[in-house]
DRENKEFI-133352 format. One record per atom (N, C-alpha, C): x, y, z. Coordinates in steps of 0.001 Angstrom, whole numbers, plus 500000, padded with zeros to 6 digits. Layout:
# DRENKEFI-133352
XYZ ...
This chain:
# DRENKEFI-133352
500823498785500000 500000500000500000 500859501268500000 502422501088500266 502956502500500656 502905503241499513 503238501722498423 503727502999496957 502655503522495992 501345503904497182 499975503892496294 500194505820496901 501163506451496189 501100507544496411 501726508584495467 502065509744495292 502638510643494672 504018510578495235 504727510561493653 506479510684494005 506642511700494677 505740513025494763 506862514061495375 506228514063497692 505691512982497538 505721512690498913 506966511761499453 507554511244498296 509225510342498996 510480511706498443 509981512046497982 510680513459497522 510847514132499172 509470514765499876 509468515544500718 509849514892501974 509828513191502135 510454512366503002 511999512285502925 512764512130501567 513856512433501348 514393513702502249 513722514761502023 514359516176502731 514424515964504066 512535515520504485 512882515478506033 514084514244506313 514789513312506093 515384512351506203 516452513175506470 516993514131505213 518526514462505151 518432515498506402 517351516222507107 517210517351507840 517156516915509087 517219515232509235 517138514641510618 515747515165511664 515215515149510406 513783515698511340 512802514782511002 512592513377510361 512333512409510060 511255511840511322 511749511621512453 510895511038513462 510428512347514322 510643513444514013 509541514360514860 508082514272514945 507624513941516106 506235514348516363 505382515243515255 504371513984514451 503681515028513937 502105514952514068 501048516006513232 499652515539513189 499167516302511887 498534515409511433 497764516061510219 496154515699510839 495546516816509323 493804516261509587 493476516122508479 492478515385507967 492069515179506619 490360515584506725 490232516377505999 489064517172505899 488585517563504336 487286517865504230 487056519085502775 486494520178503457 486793520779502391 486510522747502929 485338523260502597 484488522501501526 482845523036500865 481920521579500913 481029521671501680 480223520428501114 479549520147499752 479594519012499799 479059518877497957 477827519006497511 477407518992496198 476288519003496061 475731520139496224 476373521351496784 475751522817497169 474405522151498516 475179521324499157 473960520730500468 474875521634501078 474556520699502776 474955521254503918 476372520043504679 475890518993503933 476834517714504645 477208516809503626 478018516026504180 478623514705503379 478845513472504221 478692512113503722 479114510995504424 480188510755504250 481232510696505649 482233509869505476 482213508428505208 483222508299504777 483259506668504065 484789506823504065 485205505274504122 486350504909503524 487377504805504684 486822504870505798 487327504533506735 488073503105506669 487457501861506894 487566500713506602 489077500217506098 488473500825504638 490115500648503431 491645501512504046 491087502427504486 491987503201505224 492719502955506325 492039502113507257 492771501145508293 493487500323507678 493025499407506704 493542498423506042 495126498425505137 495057499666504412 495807500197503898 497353500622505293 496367501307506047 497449501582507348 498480499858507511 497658499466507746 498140498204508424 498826497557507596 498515497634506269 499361496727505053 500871497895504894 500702498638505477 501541499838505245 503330499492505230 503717499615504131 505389498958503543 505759498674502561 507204499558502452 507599499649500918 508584497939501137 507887497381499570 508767495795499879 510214496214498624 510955495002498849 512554495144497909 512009495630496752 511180495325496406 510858495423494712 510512497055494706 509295497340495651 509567499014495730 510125499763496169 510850499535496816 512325499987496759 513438500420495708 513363499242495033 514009499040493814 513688500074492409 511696500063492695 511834501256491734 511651502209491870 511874502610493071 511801504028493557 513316504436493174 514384503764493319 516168503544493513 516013504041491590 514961503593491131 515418503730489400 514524505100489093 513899505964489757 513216506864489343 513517508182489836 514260507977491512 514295509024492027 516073509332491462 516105510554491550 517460511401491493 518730509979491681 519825509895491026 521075509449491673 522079510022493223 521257510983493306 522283511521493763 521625511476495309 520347510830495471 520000510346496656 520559509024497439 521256509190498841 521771508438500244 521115507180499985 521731506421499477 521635504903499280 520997504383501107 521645504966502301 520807504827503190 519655505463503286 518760506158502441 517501506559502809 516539504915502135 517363504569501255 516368503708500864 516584502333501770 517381502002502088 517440501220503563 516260501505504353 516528503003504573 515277503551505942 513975503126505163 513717503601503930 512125503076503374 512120501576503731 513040501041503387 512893499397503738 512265498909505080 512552500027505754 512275499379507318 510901499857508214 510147500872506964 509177501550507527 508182500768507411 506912501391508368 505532500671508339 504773502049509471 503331501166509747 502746502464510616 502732501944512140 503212501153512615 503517501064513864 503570502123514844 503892503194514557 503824504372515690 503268505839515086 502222505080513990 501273505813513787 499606505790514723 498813506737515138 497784506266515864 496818508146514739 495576506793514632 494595507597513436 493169507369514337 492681508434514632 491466508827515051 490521509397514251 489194508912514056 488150509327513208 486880509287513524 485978510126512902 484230510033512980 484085508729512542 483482507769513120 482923507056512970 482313506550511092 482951505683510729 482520505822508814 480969505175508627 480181506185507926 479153506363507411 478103507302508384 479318508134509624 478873509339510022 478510510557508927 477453511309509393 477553512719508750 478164513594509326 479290514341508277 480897514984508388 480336516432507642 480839517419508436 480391518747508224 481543519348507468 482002520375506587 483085521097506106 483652521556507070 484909521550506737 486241521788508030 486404521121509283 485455520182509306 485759519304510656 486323518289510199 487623517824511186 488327516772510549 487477515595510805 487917514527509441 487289513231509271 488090512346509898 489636512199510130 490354511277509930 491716512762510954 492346512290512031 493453512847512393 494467511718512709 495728511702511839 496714511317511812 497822511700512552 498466511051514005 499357511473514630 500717509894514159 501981510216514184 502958509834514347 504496510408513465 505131509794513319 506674510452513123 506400511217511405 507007512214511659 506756513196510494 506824513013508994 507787511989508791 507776510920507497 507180510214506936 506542509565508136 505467508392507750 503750509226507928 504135510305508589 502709511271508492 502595511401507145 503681512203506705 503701512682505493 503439511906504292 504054510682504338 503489509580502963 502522509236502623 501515509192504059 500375508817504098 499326509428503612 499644511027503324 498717511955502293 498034511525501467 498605510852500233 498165510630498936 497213509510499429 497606508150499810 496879507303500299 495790507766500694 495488508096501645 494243508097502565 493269508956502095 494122510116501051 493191511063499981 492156510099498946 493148509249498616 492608507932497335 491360507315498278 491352506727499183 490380505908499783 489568506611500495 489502508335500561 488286508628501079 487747509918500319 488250509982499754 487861511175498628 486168510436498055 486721509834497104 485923509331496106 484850508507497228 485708507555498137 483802506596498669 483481507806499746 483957508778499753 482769509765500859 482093510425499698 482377510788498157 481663511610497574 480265510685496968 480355508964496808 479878508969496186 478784507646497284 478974507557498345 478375507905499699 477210508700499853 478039509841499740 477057511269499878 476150510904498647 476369510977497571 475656511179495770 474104509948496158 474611508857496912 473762507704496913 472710508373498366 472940508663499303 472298509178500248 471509510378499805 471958511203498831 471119512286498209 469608511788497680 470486510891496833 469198510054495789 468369509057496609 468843508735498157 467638507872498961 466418509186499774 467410510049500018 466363511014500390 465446511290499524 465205511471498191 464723512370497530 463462510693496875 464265509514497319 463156508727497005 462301508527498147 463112508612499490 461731508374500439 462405506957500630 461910506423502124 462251505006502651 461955503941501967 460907504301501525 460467502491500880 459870502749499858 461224503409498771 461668502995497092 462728501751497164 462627501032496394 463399500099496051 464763500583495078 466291500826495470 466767501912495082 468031500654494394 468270500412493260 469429499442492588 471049500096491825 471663499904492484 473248500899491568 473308499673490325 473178500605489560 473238499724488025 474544500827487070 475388500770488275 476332501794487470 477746500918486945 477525499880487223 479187498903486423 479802499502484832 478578499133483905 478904499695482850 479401500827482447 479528502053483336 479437503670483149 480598503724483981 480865503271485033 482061503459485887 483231504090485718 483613504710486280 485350504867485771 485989503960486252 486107502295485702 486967501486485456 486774500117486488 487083499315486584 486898498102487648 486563498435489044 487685499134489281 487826499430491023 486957500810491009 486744501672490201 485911502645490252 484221502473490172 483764500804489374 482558500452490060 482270499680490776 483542498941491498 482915498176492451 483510499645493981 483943500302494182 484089501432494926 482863502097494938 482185502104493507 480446502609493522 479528501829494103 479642500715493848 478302499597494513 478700499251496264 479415499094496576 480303499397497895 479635500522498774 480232501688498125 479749503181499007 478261503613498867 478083503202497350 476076503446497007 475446503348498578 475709501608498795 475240500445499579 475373501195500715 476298501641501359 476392503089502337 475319503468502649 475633504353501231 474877505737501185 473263505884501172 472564504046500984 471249503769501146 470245503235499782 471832502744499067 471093501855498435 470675500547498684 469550499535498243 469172498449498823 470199497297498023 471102497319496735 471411496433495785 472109496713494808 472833496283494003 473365496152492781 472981495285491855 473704495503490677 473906495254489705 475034494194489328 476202494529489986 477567493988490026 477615492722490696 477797491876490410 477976490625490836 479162489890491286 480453491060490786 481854490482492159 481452491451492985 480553492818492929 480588493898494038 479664492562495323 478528491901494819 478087491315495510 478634490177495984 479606489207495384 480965488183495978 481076488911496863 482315490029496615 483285490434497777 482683490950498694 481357491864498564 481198492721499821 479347492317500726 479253491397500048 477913490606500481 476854491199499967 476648492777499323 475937493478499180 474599492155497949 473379492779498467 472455492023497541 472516492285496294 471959491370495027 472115491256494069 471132491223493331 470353492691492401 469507492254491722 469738492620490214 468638492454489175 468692492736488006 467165492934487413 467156493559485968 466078493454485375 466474492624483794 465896492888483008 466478492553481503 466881493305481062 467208493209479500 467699494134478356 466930494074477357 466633495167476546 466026495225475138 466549494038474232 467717493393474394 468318492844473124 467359491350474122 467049490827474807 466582490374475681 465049489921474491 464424491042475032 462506490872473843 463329490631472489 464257491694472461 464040491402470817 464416490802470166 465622489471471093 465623488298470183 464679487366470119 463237487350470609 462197486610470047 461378487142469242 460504486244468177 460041486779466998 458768487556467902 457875486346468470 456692486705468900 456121485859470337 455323485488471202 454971485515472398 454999483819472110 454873483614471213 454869481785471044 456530481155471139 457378481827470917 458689481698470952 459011481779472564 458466482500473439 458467482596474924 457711481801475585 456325481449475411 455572480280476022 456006479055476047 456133477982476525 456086478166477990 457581477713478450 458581477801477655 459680477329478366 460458478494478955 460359479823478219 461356480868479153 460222481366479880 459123481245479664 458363481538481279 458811481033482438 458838479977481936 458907478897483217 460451479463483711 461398479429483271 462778479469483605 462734480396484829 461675481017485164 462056481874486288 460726481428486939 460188480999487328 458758480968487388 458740479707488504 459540479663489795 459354478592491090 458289477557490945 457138477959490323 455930476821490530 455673476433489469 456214476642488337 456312476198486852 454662476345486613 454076477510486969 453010477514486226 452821478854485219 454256478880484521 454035480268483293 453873481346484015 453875482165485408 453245483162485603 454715484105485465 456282483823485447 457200484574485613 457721485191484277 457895486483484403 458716487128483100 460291487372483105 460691487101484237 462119487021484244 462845488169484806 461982488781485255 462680490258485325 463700490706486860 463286489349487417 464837489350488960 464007490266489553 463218490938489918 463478492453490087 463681492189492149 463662491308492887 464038491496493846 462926490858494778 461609490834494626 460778490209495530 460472489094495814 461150488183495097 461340486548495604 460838485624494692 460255486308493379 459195484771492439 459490485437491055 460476486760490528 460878486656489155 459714487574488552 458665487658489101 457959488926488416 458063490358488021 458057490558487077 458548492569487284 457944493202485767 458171494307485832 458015494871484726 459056496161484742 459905495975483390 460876497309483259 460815498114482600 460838499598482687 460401500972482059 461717501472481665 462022501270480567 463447502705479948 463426504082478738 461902504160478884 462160505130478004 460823505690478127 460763507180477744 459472507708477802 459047508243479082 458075508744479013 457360509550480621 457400508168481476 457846507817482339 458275506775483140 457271506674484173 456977507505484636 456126508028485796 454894508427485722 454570508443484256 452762508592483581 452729506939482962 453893505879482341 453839505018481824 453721504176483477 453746504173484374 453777503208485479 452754503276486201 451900504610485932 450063504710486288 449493503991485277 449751503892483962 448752502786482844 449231501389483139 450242501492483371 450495500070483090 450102499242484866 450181500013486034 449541499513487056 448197499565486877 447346500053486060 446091500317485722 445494498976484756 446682498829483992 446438496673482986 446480496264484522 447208495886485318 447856494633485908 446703494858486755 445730495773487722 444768495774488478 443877495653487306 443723495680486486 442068494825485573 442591493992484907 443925493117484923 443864491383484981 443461490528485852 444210491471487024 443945491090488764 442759490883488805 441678491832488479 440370491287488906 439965490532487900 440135490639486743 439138489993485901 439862488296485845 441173488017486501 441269486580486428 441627486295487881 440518486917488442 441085486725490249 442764486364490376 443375486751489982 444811486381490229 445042487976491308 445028487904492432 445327489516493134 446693490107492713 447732488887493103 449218488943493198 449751490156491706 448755489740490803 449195490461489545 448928492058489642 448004492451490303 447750493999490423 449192494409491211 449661493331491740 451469493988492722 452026494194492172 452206493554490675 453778493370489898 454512494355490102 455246494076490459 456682495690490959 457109495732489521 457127497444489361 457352497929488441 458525499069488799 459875498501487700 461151499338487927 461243499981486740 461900501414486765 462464502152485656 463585502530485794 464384502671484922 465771502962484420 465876504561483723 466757504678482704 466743505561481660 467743507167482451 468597506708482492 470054507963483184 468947508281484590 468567508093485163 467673508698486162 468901509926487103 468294510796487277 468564511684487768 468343512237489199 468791513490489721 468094513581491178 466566514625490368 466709515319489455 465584515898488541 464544514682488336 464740513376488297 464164512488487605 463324512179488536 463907511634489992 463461511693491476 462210512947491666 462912513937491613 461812515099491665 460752515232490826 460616514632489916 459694514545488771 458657513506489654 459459512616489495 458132511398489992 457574511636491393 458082512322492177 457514512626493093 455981513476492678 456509514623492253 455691515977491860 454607515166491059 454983514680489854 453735513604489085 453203512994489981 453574511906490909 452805510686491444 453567509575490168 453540508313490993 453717507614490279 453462506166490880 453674505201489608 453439503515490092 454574502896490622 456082503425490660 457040502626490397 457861502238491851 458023500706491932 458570500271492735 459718500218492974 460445499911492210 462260500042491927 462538500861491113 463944501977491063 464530502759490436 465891502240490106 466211501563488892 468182501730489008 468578502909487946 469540503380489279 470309504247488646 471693503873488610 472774504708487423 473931504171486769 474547505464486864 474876505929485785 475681507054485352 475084507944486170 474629508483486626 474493510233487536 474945509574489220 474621508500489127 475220507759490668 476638508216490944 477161506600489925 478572506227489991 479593507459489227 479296508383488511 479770509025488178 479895510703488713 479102510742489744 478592512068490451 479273513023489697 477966513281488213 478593514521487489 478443515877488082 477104515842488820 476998517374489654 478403517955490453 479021516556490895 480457517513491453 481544516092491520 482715515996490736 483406514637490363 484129514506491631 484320515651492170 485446515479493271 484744515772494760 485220515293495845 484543515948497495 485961516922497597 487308516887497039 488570518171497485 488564517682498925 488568516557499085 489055516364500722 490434516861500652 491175517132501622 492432517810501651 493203517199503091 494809517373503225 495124516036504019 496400517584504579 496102518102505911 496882519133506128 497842519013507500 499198519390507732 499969519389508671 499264520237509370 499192520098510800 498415520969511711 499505520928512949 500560520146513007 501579520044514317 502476519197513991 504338520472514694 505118519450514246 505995519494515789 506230518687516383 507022518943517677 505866519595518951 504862519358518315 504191519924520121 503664521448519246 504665522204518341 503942523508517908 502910523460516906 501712524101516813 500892524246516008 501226524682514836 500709524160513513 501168524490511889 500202525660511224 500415526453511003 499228527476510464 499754527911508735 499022527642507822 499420527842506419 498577529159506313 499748530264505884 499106531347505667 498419531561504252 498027532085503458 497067532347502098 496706533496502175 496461533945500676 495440535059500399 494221534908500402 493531533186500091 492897532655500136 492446532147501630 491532532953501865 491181532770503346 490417531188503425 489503530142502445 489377529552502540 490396527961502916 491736528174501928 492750527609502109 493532528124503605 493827529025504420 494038528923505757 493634527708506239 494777527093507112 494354526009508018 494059526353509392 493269525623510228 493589525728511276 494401524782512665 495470525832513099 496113524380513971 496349524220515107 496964523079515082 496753522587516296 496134521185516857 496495520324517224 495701519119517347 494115519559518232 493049518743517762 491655519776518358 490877517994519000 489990518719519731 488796517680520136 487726518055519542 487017517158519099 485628517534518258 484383516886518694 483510518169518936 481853517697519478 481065518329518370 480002517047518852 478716517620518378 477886517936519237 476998519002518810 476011519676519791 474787519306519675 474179518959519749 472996518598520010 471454519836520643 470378520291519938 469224520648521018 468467519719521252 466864520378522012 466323519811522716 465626518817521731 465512519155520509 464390518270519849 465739517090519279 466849516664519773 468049515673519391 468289516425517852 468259516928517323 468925517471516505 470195518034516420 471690518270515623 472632518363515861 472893519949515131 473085520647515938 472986522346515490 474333522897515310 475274521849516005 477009522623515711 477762521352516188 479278521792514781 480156521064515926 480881521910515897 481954521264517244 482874522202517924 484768521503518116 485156522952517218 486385522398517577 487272523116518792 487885522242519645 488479522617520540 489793522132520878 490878523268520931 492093522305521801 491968521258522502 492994519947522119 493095519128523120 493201519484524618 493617520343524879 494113521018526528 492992521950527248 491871522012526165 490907522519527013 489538521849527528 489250522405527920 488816521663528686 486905521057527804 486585519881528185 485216519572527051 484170520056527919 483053520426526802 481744520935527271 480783519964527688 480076520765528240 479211520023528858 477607520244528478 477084519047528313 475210519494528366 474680520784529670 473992521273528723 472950522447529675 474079523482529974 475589523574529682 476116524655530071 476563525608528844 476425526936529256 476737527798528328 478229527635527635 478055527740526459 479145528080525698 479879529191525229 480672530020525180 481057530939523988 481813530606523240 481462530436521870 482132529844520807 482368531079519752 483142530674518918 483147532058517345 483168530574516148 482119530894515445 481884530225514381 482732530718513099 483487529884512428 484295529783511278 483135530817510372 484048531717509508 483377532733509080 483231533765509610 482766533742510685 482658534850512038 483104534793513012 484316534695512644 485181534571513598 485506536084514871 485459537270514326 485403538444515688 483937538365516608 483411537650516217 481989537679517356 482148536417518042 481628536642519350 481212535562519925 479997534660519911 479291533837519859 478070533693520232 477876532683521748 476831532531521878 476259531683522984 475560530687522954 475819529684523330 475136528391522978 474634527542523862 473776526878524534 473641525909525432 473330524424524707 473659523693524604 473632522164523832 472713521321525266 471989520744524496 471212519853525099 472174518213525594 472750517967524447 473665516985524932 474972517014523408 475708516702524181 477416516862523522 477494514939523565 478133515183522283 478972514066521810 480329513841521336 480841513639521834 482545513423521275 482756512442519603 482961514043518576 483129512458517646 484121511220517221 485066511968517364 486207511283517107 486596509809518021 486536508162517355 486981507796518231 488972506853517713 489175506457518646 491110505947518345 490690505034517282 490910504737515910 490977503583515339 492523502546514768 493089503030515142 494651502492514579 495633503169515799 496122502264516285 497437502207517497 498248501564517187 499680501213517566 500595500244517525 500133499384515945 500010499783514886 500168499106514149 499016498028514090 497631498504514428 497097497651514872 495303498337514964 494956498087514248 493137498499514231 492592498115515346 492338499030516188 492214498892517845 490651499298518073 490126499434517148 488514499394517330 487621498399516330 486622497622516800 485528496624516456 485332497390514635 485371496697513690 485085497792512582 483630497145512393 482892497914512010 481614497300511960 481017496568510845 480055495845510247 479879495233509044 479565496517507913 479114495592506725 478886497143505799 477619497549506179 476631496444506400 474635496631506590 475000497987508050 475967497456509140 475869497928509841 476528499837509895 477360499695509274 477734501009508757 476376501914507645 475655501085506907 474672501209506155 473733501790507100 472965501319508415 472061501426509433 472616502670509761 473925502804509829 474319503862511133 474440505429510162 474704505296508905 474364506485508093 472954506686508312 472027505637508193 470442506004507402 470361507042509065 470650506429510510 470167507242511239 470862508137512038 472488508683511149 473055509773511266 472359510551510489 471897510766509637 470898511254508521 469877512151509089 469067510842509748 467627510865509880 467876512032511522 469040511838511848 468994513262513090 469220514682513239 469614514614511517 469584516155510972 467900516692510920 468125518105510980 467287518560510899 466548518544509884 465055519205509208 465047519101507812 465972520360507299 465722521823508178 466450522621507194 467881522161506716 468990521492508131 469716520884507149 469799519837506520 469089519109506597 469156517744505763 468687518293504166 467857518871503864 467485519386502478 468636519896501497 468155519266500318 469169519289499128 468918520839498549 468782521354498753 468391522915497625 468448523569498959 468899524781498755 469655525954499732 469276525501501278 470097524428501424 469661524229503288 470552525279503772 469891525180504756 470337526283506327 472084525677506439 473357526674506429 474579526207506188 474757525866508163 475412524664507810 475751524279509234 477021524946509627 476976525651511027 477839526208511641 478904525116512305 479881525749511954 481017525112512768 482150526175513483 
């Protein structure tokens, strides 16, 4: 995992090496500075891979070797010894909890140990949480906007940016509150459920309905009595009907309108149910449509606007020195957004009376933590010369230790269970901030 990074991070290890400042005490934080989507929040993700990565953490002979053929000649044949011998052993990484909701500028992920191995770890931990927190967030957008009980499918493999870029989609979707895929090693490796519908090339290699009776009925059809069309769609007996083109959401009121006057007219009830899924680029516009219309439709898969989160490709998580030796790191700018802030910090959430979470709070390690029912004076980022006043109903500490001694020192949880713990980090936002179109900006 070490050499899953940018050359000019063994570049900037090189310097600290020759400067003997190599094992100084350090801390970074890994954060983004704007939430996406023009919302108010984002899901972290990628926690998981990120431990994993920690722990696999080591350059072997071979990378060694081609680091020895790329970097400068004129680099200390003992520095590459020293890469030989590194790992994260006296690294220790503290984080929000993954498939928490993570506010802009509060760190996701704080990285403490020797200043070298802080430093390598940049690129890495950028790769594994960039992309599954953005596309986390993209899938949690699109469960809100369907409501709890849509049947929601990532059918994004085909559209992906590349192998690991759609099974990284069906993975984080699954997060972010989807019920299933499409992908079928995403469902091997990560247990996630597995559904499907058909394809056009599907009807249209039969001439006519006598070419389908009764043997590819049957092929899906448990009681072999002709009633199945094949369509997987997820409810246990192969029935479905699939929509890809056209008013989707006026075509799923007629066509639930046949299946309830077969239902009655051949007492068959089960047939007025047939779950009916649509496809066709679905959108978060597409979502909003069928709402505003009304509609019949039971399952939605979406692909390309998912796995590809064109509204915004990147979350700009950013991976910043905040302490080197005990002193705080402050990067000055013209760009007041790029300012860091430093210092190693403790981070709460605030909570009011109705459990809703109204702020978090960053605070020096050395000061002292707040408490429920007591006043605060805080200065909120942005407004920073004022004070305000706050009383929190109840405080939560988010950050907890996940990596010590070389060693993932907290329970990691399953994916369903990381899945559960987003839907009701979510569900404790408020609506003004939970809403996708100009929510109320969360203070920090």
């Amino acid at each position: 995992m070490a050499p899953l990074a940018d050359l000019y991070q063994v570049s900037m290890a090189y310097g600290h090496w020759r400067a003997g400042r190599h094992r100084a005490p350090a801390a970074a934080e890994l954060f983004f500075r704007r939430p996406p989507f023009r919302g108010s929040f984002a899901l972290g993700a990628g926690l998981a891979e990120g431990l994993r990565g920690l722990r696999a953490f080591r350059f072997s002979a071979a990378d060694v070797a081609y680091l020895r053929s790329v970097l400068p000649s004129t680099i200390d044949d003992a520095f590459f010894d020293y890469l030989a011998t590194l790992d994260a052993s006296e690294v220790t990484v503290t984080a929000i909890p993954e498939g928490s909701v993570v506010f802009a500028r509060v760190p996701f992920l704080q990285v403490k140990g020797p200043l070298l191995v802080v430093q390598l770890l940049e690129t890495t931990l950028l790769c594994l949480v960039n992309y599954a927190s953005l596309v986390a967030t993209n899938a949690a957008r699109f469960r809100l906007l369907a409501g709890p009980d849509m049947k929601l499918i990532e059918m994004g493999l085909r559209r992906a940016q590349g192998p690991d870029g759609a099974l990284s989609a069906s993975k984080y979707s699954y997060i972010g509150g989807f019920d299933c895929t499409s992908n079928i090693l995403a469902g091997k490796l990560y247990g996630i459920p597995v559904r499907g519908t058909i394809a056009h090339s599907f009807i249209m290699s039969f001439r006519g309905l006598e070419e389908v009776q009764p043997r590819v009925s049957r092929a899906w059809d448990r009681n072999g009595n002709g009633n199945g069309n094949g369509n997987g769609n997820g409810n246990g007996n192969g029935n479905g009907m699939r929509l890809d083109s056209g008013n989707l959401a006026q075509q799923s009121k007629e066509i639930r309108g046949v299946f309830q006057a077969c239902a009655a007219h051949f007492q068959v009830p089960w047939f007025g149910t047939i779950p009916i899924a649509v496809s066709n680029d679905i959108s978060e516009q597409s979502l909003e449509e069928f709402r505003r219309e009304g509609s019949e439709i039971d399952m939605i898969g979406i692909g390309t606007n998912l796995v590809t989160c064109p509204l915004q490709p990147s979350l700009g998580c950013v991976y910043k020195l905040v302490e080197v030796n005990g002193s705080p790191c402050l990067k000055l700018t013209e760009d007041e957004e790029k300012m860091t802030i430093p210092g190693m910090k403790t981070i709460y959430r605030l909570y009011d009376a109705a459990g809703h979470p109204f702020m978090d709070l960053m605070a020096l390690e050395e000061e002292p933590s707040p408490s429920a029912g007591q006043e605060l004076g805080i200065r909120v980022l942005g407004r920073l010369g004022e004070t305000t006043k706050v009383i929190p109903t109840t405080v939560e500490p988010l950050h907890r230790t996940y990596f010590r001694d070389g060693q993932v020192c907290e329970p990691l949880p399953s994916l369903p269970e990381v899945r559960t713990h987003a839907q009701v980090s979510l569900n404790l936002l408020s609506p003004a901030h939970r809403r996708l179109h100009e929510p109320q900006p969360y203070p920090v």
